[in-house]
C-alpha positions in Angstrom: -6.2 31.4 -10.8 -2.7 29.6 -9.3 -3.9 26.6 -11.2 -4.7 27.8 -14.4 -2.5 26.0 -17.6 -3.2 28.8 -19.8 0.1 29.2 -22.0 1.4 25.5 -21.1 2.0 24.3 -24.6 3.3 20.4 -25.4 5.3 20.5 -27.9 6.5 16.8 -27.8 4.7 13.1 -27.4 7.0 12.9 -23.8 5.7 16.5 -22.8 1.9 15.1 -23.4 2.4 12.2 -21.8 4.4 13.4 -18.5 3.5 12.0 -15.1 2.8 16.2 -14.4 2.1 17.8 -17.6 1.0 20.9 -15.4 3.8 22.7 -14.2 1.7 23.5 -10.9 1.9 20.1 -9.9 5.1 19.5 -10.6 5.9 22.1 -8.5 3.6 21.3 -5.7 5.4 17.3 -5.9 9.1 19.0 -5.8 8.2 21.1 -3.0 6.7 18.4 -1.1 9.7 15.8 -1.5 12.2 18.8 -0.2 9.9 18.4 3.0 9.8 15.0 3.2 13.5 14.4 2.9 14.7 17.6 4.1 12.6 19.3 6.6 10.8 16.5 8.1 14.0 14.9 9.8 14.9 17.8 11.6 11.2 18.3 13.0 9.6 15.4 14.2 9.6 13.7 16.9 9.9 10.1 17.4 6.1 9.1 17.9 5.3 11.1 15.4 7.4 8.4 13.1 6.4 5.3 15.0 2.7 6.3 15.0 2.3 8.1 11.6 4.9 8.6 9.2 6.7 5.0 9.2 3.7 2.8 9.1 1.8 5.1 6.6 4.8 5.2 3.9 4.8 1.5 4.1 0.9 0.7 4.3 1.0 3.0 1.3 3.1 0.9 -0.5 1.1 -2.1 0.2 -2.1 -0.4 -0.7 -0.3 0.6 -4.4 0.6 -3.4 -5.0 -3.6 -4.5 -3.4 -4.5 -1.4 -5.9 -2.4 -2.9 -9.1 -4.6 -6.0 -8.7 -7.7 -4.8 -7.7 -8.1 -1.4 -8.8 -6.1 -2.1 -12.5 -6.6 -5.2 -13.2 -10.2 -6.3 -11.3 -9.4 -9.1 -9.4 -10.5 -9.3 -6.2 -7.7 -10.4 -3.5 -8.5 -10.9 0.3 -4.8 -12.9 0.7 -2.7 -9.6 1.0 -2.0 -9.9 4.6 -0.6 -13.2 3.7 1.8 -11.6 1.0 2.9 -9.3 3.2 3.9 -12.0 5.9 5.3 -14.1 3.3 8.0 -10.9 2.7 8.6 -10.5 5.9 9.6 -13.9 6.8 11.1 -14.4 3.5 13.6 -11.3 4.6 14.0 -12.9 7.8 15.4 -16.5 6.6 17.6 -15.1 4.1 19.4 -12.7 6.7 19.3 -15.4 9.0 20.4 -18.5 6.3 22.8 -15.8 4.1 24.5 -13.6 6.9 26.7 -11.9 3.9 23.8 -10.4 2.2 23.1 -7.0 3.7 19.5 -6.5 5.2 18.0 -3.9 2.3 19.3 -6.9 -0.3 17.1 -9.6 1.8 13.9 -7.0 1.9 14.3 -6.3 -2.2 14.8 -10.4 -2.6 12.1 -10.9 -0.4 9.4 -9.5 -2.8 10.5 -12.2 -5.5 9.9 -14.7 -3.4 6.0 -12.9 -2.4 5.6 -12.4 -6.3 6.8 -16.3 -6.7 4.0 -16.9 -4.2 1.4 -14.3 -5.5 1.6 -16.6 -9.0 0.8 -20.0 -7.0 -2.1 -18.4 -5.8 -3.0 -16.2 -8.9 -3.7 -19.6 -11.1 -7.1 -20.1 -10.1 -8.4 -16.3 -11.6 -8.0 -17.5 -15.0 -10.8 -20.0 -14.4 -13.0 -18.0 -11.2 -13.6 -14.4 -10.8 -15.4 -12.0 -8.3 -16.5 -13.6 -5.1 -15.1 -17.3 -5.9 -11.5 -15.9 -6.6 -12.3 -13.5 -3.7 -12.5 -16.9 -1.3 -9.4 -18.6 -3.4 -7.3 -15.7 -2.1 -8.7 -15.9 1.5 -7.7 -19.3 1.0 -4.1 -18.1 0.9 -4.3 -16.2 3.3 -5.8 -19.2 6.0 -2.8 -21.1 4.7 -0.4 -18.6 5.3 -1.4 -18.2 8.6 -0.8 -22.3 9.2 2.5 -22.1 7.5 3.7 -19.0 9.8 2.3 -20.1 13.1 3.2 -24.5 12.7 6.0 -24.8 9.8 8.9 -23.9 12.5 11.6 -23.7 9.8 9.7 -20.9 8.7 11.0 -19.0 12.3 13.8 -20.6 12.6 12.5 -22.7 15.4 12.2 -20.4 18.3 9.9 -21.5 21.1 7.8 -18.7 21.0 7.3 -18.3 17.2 8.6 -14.4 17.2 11.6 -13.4 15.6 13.7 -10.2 15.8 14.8 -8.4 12.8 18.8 -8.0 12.7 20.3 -5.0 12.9 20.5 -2.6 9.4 23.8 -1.1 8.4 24.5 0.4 5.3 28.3 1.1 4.0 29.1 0.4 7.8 26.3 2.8 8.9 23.9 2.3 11.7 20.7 2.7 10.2 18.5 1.7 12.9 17.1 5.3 13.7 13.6 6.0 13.5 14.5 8.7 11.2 16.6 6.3 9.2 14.2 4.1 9.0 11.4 6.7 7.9 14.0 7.6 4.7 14.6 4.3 3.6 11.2 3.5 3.6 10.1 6.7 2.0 12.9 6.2 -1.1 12.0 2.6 -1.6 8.2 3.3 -1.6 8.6 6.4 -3.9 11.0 4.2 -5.9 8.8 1.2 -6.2 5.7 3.9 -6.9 7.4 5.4 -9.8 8.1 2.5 -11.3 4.5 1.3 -10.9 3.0 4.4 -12.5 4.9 3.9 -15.3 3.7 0.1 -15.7 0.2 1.2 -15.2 0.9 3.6 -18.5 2.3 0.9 -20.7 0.9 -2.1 -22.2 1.3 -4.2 -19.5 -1.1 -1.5 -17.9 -3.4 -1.6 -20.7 -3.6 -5.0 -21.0 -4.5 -5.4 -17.3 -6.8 -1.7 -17.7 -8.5 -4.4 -20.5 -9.0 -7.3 -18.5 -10.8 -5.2 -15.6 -13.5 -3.5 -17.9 -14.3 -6.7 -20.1 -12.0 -9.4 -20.2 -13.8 -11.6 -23.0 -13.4 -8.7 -25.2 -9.8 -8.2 -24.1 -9.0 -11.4 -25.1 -11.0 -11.2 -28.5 -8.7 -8.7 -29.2 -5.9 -10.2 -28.6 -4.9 -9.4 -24.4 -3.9 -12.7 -23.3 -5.5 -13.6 -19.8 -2.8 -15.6 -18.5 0.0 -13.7 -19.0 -2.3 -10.2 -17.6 -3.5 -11.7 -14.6 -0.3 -13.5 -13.6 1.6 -10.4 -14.3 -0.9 -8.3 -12.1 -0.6 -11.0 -9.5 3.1 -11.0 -9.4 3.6 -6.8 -9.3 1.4 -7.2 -6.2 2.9 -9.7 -4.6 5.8 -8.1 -5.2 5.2 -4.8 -3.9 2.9 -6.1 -1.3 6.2 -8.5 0.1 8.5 -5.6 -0.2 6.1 -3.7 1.6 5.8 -6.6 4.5 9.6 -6.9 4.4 9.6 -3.2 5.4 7.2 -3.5 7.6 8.9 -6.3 9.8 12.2 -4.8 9.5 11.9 -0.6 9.7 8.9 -0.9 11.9 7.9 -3.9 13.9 11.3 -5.0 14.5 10.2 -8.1 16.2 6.7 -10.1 15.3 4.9 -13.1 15.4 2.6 -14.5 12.6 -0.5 -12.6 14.1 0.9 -9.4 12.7 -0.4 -10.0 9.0 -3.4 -12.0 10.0 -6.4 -11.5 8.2 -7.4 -8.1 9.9 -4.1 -6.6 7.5 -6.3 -7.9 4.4 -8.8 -5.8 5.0 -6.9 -3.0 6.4 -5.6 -3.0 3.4 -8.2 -3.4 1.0 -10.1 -0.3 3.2 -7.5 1.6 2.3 -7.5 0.8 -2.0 -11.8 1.4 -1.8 -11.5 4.9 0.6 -8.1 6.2 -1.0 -10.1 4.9 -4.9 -9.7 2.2 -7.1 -6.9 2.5 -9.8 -5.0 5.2 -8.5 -1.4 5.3 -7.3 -2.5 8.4 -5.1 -5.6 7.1 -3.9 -3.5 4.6 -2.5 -1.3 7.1 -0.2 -4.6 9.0 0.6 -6.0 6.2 1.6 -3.1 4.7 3.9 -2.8 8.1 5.3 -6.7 8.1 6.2 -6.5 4.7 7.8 -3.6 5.4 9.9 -4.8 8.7 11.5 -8.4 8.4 11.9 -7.4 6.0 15.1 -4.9 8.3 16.1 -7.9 11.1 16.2 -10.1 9.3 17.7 -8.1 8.5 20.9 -6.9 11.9 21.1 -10.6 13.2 20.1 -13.1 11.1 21.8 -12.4 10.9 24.9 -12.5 15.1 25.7 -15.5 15.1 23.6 -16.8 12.5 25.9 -15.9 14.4 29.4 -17.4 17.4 27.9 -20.8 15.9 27.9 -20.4 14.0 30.9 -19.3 10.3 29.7 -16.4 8.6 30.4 -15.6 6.9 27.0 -12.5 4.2 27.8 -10.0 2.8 25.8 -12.4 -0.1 24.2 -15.3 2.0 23.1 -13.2 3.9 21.0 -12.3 0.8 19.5 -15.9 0.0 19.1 -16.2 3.9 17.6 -13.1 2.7 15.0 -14.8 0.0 13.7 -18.2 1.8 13.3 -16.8 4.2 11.7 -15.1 2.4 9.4 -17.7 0.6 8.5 -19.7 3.7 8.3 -17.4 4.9 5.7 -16.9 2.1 3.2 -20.3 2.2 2.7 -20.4 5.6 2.1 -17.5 5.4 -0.1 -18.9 2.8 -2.3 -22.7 4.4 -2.5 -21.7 8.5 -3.0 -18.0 8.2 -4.4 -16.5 5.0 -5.6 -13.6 6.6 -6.6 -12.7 8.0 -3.4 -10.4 10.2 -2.3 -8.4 10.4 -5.7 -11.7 10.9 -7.3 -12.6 14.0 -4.7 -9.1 15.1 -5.0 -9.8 15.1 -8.8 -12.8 17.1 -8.8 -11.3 20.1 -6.3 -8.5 20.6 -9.1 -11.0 20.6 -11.9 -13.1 23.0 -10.1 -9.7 25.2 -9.0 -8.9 25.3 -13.0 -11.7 27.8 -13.5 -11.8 29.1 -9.8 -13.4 32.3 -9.3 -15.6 31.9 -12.5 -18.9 30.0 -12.4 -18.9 25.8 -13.4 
């Protein structure tokens, strides 16, 4: 009965087409942001942002721009580890080559330069589509891992090909907290989230919404395919880059090209067919999936494991990760290939008329 929108009228076009037209959820989203940005920096410990919070904001960006390819627009993309490598580095040279601009400026630029990329690559899907465009992109993401690991301008020509991240200051403020670090990422993903949704509910949206479901009738009626698929290629990249950016800079600190080999693709795409295609939230539900089953199953598996008289190390539950994972895409695709979003979906319809029968 706490869910129920009996007396919740529209009176307007902008009321109908809110982002919350129930006033439940927009309480439920205000009330969640006051934790994020008020409560949660005065309560958690560091681990608990090096090892959750940090690297699931970020992954959740990255799993909105995979999401606005894949999920609204249908093309397949297994080059997103690249994207996100080719933000990071791009953030790299330009605080490195432009020591006036201010890190947060080089992440931000750094995305033009992934979406710049994400075009290059995004050519080919106005000729190929499903499993060919699906190798075109792994393509990319075999040449990024070249360019990153042999093109030594590219890492400014250190020996070892890793690079350190300088030092983020704001206004003269040191910013290099993990608690710092958690809020900027959390107001430049929710930032670069909003904006999304509202892309994904305008033409541009439509347009791409069109050229998933059928795109010979899409361009019958008048959808133009290059202009949809380059623009869904370029929001990607662009989120995706921001998203490596962030990822270098507010978490790694220092890397080397292995960090957004081809093991972050599918990370990644895990994360868009668990959390469910075309949804901005199954995106978050699925980064935050991703990032703590392996935390569970270190902490859980090995008890469980002394309890019954095996001693489970450190590389079965590896082997358990993977199997799992597996385990679940599978499951994911057969019962619910929505996902998560889709689940959450359901629970609300079924709350709307909770404790009367469906």
């Amino acid at each position: 009965m706490l869910y129920r929108e009996a007396g919740q009228f529209k009176a307007s076009y902008q009321a109908d087409q809110a982002i919350f037209p129930v006033a439940q959820d927009r309480l439920v989203m205000l009330a969640l942001l006051v934790i994020a940005f008020l409560v949660v920096p005065f309560v958690t410990s560091e681990y608990v942002y090096r090892a959750v919070l940090i690297p699931t904001v970020i992954l959740s960006l990255a799993a909105i721009g995979l999401n606005v390819l894949m999920g609204y627009c249908g093309q397949v993309s297994l080059g997103s580890g690249a994207f996100m490598g080719v933000g990071a580095y791009a953030a790299y040279n330009l605080a490195v080559r432009l020591p006036f601009l201010n890190p947060f400026v080089c992440i931000l630029l750094s995305g033009f330069v992934a979406a710049a990329v994400g075009i290059v690559f995004g050519i080919p899907s106005l000729r190929i589509k499903g499993f060919y465009l699906a190798c075109a992109t792994l393509a990319a993401q075999f040449f990024g891992d070249w360019a990153f690991l042999r093109i030594k301008w590219v890492t400014n020509y250190t020996p070892s090909g890793s690079v350190n991240a300088p030092p983020l200051q704001l206004f003269g403020w040191d910013l290099s907290s993990p608690t710092a670090n958690y809020l900027v990422a959390l107001g430049i993903t929710l930032a670069l989230a909003l904006a999304v949704k509202n892309i994904v509910r305008g033409h541009i949206g439509r347009q791409w919404m069109a050229i998933r479901d059928m795109d010979i009738a899409a361009e019958i009626i008048g959808v133009r395919p290059l202009y949809a698929k380059l623009s869904a290629f370029a929001v990607s990249s662009f989120l995706i880059g921001v998203a490596g950016a962030m990822w270098a800079f507010l978490y790694l600190g220092s890397w080397e090209p292995a960090a957004f080999d081809i093991n972050r693709s599918f990370s990644l795409m895990f994360m868009v067919i668990i959390g469910g295609l075309g949804s901005i939230l199954g995106s978050a539900l699925g980064a935050i999936f991703i990032v703590l089953l392996p935390i569970f199953l270190n902490q859980a598996l090995p008890p469980l494991g002394a309890a019954v008289g095996w001693q489970i190390s450190t590389a079965t539950v590896s082997h358990f990760e993977s199997m799992i994972f597996g385990a679940l895409i599978v499951f994911f695709l057969v019962v619910e290939p929505h996902g998560l979003a889709r689940l959450w979906s359901i629970g609300k319809e079924k709350l709307r008329l909770w404790p009367f029968p469906h």
